[in-house]
C-alpha positions in Angstrom: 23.2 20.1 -13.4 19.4 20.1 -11.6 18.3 23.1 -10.4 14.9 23.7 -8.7 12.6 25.8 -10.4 10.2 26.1 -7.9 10.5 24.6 -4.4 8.3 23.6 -1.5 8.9 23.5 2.7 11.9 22.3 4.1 12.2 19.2 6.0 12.5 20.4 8.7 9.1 22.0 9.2 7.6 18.9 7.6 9.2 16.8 10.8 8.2 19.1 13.6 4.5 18.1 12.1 6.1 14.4 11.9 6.5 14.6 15.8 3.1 15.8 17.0 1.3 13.4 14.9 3.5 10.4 16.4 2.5 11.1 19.9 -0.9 11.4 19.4 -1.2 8.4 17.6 0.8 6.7 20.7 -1.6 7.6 23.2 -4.9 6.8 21.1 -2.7 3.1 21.0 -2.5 2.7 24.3 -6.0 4.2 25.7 -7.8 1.2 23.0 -5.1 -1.2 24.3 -6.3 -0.5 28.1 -9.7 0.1 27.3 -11.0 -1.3 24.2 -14.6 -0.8 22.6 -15.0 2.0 25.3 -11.8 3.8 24.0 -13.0 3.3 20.4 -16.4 4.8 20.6 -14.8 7.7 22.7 -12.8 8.4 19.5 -15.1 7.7 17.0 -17.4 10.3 19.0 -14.6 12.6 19.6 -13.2 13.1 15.9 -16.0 11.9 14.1 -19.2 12.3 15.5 -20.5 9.4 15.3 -21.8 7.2 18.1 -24.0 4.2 17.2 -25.4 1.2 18.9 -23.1 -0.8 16.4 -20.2 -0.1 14.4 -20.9 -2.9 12.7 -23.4 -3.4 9.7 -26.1 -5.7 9.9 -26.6 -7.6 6.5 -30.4 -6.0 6.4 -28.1 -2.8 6.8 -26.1 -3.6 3.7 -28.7 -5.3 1.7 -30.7 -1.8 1.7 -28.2 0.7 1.1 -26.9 -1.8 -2.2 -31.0 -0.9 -2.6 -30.7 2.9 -2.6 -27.8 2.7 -4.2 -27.9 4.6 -7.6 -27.9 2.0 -11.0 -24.9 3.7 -12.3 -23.2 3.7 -9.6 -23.2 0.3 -8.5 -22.6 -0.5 -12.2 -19.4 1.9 -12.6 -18.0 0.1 -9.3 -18.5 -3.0 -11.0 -16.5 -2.4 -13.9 -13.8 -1.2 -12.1 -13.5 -4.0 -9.7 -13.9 -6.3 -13.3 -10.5 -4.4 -14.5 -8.9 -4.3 -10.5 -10.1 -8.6 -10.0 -8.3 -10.0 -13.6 -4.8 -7.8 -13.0 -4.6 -9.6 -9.5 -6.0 -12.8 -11.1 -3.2 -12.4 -13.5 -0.9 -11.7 -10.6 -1.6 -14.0 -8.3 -0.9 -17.2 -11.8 2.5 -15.5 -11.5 3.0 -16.7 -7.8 4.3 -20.6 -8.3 4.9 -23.2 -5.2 8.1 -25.0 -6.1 9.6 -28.3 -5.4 13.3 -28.9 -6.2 15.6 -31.8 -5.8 19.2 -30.1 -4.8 21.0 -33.0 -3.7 20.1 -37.1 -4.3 17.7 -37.1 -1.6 17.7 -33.5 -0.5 13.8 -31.8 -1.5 13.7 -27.9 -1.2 10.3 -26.1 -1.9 8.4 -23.2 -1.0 4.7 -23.4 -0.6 2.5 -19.5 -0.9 0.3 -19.4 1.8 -2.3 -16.7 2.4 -2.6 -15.2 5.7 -5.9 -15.7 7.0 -7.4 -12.7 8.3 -6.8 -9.1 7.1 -8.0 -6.1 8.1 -9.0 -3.2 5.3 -9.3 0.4 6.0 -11.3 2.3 3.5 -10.5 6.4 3.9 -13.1 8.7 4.2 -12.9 12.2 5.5 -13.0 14.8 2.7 -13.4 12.1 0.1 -15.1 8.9 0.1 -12.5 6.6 -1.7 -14.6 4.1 -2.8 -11.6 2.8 -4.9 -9.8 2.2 -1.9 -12.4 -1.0 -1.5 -11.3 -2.9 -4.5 -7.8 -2.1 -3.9 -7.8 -3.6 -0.8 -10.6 -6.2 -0.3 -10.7 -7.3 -3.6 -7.5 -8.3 -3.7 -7.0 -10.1 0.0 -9.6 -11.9 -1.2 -8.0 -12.9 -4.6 -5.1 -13.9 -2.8 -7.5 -16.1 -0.6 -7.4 -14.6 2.9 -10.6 -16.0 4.8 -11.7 -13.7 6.7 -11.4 -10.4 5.4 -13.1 -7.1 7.4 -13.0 -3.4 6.6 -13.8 -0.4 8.1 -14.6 3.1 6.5 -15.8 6.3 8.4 -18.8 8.3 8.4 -19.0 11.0 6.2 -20.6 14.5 7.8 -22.7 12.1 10.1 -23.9 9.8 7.0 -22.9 6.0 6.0 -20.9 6.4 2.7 -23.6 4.1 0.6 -21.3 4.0 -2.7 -18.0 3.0 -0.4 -20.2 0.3 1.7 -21.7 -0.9 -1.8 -18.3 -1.2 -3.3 -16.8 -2.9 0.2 -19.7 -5.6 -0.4 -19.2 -6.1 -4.2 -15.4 -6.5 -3.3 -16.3 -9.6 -0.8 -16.0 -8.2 2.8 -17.0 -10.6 5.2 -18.0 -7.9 8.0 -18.4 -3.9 7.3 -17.9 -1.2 10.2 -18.8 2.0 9.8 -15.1 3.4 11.6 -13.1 6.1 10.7 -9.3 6.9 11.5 -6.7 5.6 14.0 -9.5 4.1 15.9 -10.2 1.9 13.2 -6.9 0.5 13.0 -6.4 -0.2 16.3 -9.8 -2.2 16.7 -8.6 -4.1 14.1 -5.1 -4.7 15.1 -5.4 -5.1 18.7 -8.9 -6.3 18.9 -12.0 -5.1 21.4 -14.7 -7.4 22.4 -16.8 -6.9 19.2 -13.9 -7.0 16.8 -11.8 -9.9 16.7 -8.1 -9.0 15.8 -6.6 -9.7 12.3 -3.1 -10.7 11.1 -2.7 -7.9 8.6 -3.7 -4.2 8.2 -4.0 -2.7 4.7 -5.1 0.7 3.3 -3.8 4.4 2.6 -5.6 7.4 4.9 -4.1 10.6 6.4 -0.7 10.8 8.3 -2.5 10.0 11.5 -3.5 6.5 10.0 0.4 6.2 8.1 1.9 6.9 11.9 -0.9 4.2 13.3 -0.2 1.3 10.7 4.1 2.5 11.6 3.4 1.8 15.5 1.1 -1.2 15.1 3.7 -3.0 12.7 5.0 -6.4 14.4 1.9 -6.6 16.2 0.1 -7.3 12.9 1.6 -7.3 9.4 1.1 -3.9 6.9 1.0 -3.9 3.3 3.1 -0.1 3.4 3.3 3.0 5.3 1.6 5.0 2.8 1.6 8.6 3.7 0.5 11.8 1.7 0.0 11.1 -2.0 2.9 12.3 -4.6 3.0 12.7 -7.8 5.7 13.5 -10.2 5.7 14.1 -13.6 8.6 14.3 -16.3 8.1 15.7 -18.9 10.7 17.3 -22.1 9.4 20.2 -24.9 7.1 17.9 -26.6 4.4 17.9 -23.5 2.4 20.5 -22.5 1.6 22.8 -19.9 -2.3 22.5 -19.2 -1.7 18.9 -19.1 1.3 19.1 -16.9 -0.4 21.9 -14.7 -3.6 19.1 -14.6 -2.5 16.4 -13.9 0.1 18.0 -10.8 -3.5 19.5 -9.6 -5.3 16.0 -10.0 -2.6 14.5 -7.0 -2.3 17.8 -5.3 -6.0 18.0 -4.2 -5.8 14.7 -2.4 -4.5 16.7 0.6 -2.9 19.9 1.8 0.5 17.9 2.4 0.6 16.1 -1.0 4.1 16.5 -3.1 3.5 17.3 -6.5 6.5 17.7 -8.4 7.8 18.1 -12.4 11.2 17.2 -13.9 11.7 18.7 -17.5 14.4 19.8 -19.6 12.6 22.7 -20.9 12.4 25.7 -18.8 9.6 27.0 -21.1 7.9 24.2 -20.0 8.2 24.7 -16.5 7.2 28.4 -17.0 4.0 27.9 -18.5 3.2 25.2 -16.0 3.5 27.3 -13.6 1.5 29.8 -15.4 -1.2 27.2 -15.7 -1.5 26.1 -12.6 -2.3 29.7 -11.6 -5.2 29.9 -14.2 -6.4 26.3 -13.0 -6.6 26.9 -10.0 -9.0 30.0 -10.4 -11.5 27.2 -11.3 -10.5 24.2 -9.6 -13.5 23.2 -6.9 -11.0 21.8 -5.0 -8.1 24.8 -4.9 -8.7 25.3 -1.5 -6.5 22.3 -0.7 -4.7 22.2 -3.6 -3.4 25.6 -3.3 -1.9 24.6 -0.4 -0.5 21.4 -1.4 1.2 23.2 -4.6 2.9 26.0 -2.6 4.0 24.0 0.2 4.9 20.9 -1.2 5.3 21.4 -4.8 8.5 21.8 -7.2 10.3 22.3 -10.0 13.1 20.9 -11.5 15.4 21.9 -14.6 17.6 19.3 -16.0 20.1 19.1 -18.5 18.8 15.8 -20.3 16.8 12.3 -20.3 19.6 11.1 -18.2 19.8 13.4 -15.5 15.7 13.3 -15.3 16.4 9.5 -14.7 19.0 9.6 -12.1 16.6 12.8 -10.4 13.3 10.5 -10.7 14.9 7.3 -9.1 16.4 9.8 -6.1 12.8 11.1 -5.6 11.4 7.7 -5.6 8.1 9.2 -5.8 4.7 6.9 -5.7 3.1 8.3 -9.2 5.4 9.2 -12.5 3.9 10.3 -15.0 6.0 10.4 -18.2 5.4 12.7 -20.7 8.4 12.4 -23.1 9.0 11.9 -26.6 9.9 8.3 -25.9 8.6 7.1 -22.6 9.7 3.4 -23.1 13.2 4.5 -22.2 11.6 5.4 -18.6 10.1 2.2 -18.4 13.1 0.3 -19.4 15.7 2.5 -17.0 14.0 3.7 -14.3 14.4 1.6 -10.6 12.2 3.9 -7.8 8.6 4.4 -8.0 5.3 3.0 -6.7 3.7 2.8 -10.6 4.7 4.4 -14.1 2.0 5.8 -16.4 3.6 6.2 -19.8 2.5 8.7 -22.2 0.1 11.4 -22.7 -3.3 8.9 -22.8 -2.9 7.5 -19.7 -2.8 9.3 -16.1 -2.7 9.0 -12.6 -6.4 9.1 -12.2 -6.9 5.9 -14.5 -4.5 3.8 -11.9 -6.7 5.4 -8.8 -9.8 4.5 -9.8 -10.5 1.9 -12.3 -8.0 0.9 -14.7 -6.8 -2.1 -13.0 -3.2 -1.7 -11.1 -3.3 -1.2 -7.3 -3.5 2.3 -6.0 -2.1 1.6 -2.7 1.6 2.0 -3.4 4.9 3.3 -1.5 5.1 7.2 -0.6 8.0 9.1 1.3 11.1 7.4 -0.3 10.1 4.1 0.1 10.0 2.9 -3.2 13.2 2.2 -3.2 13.0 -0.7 -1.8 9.2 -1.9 -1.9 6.8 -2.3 -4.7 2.8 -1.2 -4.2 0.0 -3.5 -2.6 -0.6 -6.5 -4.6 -1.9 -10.2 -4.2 1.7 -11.0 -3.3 1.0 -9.1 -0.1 -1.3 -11.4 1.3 0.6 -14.6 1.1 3.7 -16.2 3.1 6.3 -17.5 1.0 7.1 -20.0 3.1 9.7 -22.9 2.5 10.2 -26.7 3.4 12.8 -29.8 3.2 13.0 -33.3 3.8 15.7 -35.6 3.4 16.4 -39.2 3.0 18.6 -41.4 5.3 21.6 -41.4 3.3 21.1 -37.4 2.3 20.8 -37.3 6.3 24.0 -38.6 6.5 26.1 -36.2 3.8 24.3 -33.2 5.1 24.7 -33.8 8.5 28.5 -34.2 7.9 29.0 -30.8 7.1 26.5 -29.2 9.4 28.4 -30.7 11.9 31.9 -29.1 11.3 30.0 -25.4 10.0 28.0 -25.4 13.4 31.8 -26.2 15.0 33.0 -23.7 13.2 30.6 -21.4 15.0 30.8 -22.5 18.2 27.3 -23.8 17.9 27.4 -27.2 20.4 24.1 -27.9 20.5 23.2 -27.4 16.9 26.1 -29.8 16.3 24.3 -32.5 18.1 21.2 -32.4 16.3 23.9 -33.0 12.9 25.5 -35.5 14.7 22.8 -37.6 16.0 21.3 -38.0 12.6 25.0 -38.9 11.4 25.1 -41.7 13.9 21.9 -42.9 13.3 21.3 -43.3 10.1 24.7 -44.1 9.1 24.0 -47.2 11.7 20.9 -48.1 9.6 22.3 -48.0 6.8 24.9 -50.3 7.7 22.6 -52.6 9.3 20.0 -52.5 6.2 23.3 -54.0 3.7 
């Protein structure tokens, strides 16, 4: 039977933080709902610091920082948003518009149609994510959403150059410099220098989870993607300083990030947790880390593959990392997560960055029942039919009775008249 190992904060203190988060994000809602741009700028002053003349870049603006840009830089963006462009190409081959006879005379189909705005938020704050902008813009535009816009915030006071270069390789039609909730309400709702969009994509901090939550229905979301996770599962042929490293390389993302390890070797999970110790003596970025890994972190013994399977797919974490003698079995069995990254040479920091599959994926449970962003995202699946007279005529027949059957008068009437028409037509045309 599982037993934790280690374990991190219950959930109740994790939804007493839910709550206050919530209601700030409701009242930043409705103050940019009443007052627009003014409301905006009040925020980004507020929490950022930042006041321009315009949020948004002037293309002299972003013509010179691509100029001060650094060589390798722009060059290493490049590459990955080479890898990121061909898996969504590849993706978006996979997404067919179908046409299907079902009856004599009865034509079903389904056509895949983008949506045609879409609003990107690139996270700053402690990190500029410049992979964030490929994620997102890159692959709206793939999908071939028209108008796509993004926003970033300012880091300490400063434009982000690399994340502005990489939000103009990745084909954003306008950039604003706009951090947080703000951002995605501008976006969403609109102000008089932002004109609303139909979608809002992008991870950030809970603030910017809880905004996308409350905006849904007023504009489409790719995922409420809150604090990163990251689990990895691992048996006695993986080891520790890898373990401890790569539970680290999630945990640093934030001070509320889950980082957790299922393994069937409690020598395993004692020198991980002896690791982590020692790496986190060196770590640059322990300060969060430390946090993340006492609060939110855990460990979990199991008995066998089988019971890591069932305890993975109850997690449902966004990152798993197998480490296994034969990761293929995890591949083949497993049903919840955002992405798998099987065996030892690949890792969580590949899929963030550059390696080609999306980084913005499901966190909190909910990849039980959705998949990461994707080209798929951006497009309606939405579906058609057409008769002729004499398919009219037999379809109608049975509508007729089923809308009867449900007490559906009107609905009835539109079967009938169709019946009595072209059933009249037909006669008349022999």
């Amino acid at each position: 039977m599982a037993r934790f190992f280690k374990k991190g904060k219950s959930a109740s203190d994790i939804k007493a933080a839910d709550v206050k988060v919530r209601d700030t994000v409701e009242n930043i809602i409705k103050d940019i709902e009443n007052n627009g741009d003014l409301a905006v700028r009040k925020y980004s002053t507020v929490f950022d610091k930042w006041n321009p003349e315009s949020f948004r870049l002037t293309d002299d603006e972003i013509r010179e920082i691509v100029a001060r840009t650094p060589r390798q830089v722009k060059d290493d963006i490049l590459f990955a948003q080479q890898q990121i462009r061909y898996f969504a190409e590849q993706q978006l081959a996979s997404i067919l518009d179908i046409e299907v006879e079902t009856l004599p005379g009865v034509f079903l189909g389904h056509k895949n149609i983008p949506v045609n705005s879409a609003g990107c938020y690139i996270p700053g704050g402690r990190y500029p994510m410049v992979a964030s902008s490929h994620m997102s813009i890159l692959t709206a535009k793939v999908a071939g959403v028209r108008r796509v816009i993004a926003c970033t915030p300012p880091i300490n006071g400063r434009i982000p150059d690399a994340t502005v270069c990489a939000m103009y390789f990745a084909g954003a039609d306008d950039i604003y410099i706009l951090g947080g909730v703000q951002a995605l309400c501008a976006m969403a709702i609109g102000t008089s220098s932002i004109a609303p969009v139909d979608m809002i994509i992008g991870p950030g901090n809970a603030y910017v989870a809880e905004a996308k939550r409350q905006l849904f229905g007023r504009v489409g979301i790719d995922l409420v993607a809150g604090p990163t996770e990251i689990l990895v599962i691992a048996d006695e042929t993986a080891d520790a300083e890898m373990v401890a490293c790569d539970l680290l390389g999630q945990a640093e993302h934030g001070p509320t990030s889950p980082a957790a390890l299922i393994t069937t070797s409690e020598e395993l999970a004692r020198g991980t947790l002896v690791e982590i110790e020692r790496q986190l003596r060196v770590l640059p970025t322990a300060d969060v880390a430390r946090i993340a890994w006492e609060d939110h972190g855990s460990i979990i013994l199991v008995e066998d593959e089988e019971e890591a399977i069932r305890k993975a797919d109850e997690l449902a974490y966004e990152h798993v990392e197998v480490l296994t003698r034969n990761p293929q079995v995890f591949l083949d069995r497993m049903t919840n997560y955002g992405a798998l990254f099987l065996g030892p040479e690949t890792n969580v920091a590949y899929g963030d960055k550059v390696i080609g599959t999306n980084h913005t994926l499901p966190t909190m449970g909910a990849a039980r029942y959705t998949g990461g962003l994707w080209v798929g995202k951006f497009i309606k699946n939405c579906t058609y039919q057409r008769c002729t007279p004499e398919a009219s005529v037999i379809v109608g027949e049975y509508a007729m009775r089923l809308c009867e059957l449900e007490g559906f008068a009107a609905h009835k009437e539109q079967a009938a008249l169709r019946v009595k028409r072209y059933s009249s037509e037909l006669k008349t045309s022999k």
